[in-house]
C-alpha positions in Angstrom: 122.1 96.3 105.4 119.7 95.7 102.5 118.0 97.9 101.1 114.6 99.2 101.1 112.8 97.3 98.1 114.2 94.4 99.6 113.2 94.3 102.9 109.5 95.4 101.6 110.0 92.6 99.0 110.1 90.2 102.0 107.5 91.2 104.1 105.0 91.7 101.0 105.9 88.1 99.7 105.7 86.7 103.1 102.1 88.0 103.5 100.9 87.2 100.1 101.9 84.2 100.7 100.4 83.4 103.9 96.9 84.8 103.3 97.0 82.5 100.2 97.6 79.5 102.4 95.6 79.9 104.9 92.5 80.8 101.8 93.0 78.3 99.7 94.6 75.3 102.5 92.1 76.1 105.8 89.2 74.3 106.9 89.9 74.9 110.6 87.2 77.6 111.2 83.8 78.1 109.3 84.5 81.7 107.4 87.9 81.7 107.6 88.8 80.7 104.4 86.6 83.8 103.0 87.6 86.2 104.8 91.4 85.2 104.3 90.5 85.0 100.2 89.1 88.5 100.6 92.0 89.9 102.5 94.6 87.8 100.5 93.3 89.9 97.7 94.1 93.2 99.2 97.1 92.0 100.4 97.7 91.2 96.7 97.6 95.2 95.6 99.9 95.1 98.0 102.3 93.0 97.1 101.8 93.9 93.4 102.8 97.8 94.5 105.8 97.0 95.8 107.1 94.5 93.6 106.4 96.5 90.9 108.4 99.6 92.6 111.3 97.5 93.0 110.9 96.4 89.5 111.2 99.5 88.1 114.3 100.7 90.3 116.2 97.1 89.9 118.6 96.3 87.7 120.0 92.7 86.3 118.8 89.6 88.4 116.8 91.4 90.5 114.9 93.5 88.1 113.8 89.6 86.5 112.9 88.5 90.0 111.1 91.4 90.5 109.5 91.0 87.9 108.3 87.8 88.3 107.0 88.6 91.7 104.9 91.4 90.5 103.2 89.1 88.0 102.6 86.1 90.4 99.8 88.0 92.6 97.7 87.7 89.6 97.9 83.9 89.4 97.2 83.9 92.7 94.3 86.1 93.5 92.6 84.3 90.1 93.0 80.7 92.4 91.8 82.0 95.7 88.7 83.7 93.5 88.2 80.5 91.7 88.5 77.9 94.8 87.4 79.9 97.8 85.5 83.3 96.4 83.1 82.1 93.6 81.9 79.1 94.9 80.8 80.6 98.4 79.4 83.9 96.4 77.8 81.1 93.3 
């Protein structure tokens, strides 16, 4: 069984990732690209929290992977607030 960092390594990435899809990749419905940048950002914390926890108990590989994942929200929550945020809020 994995362990615990892992398994919320997954879920957080999966749902970072998603959110920043559907924000910055959607034109299906009028709004939904805003209100996914706006969550996608929350989700972001998120993601950072945990990736940062795992970070910090990792060791080797996975403490460089981790690490990487708890710097990538960033760079992502700075595109969705450039492309979908400011220019709605502008």
């Amino acid at each position: 069984m994995k362990d615990k960092n892992t398994i919320w390594m997954t879920i957080s990435g999966l749902a970072g990732l998603s959110f920043f899809l559907i924000a910055n990749f959607t034109n299906l419905f009028v709004g939904l690209a805003v209100t996914a940048g706006i969550l996608q950002i929350i989700v972001n914390v998120f993601v950072f929290v945990v990736w940062s926890k795992a970070f910090l108990q990792s060791i080797g590989l996975k403490k460089c992977i981790a690490f990487i994942g708890a710097v990538f929200p960033f760079f992502m929550a700075s595109i969705t607030i450039w492309r979908v945020l400011l220019p709605v809020f502008h």
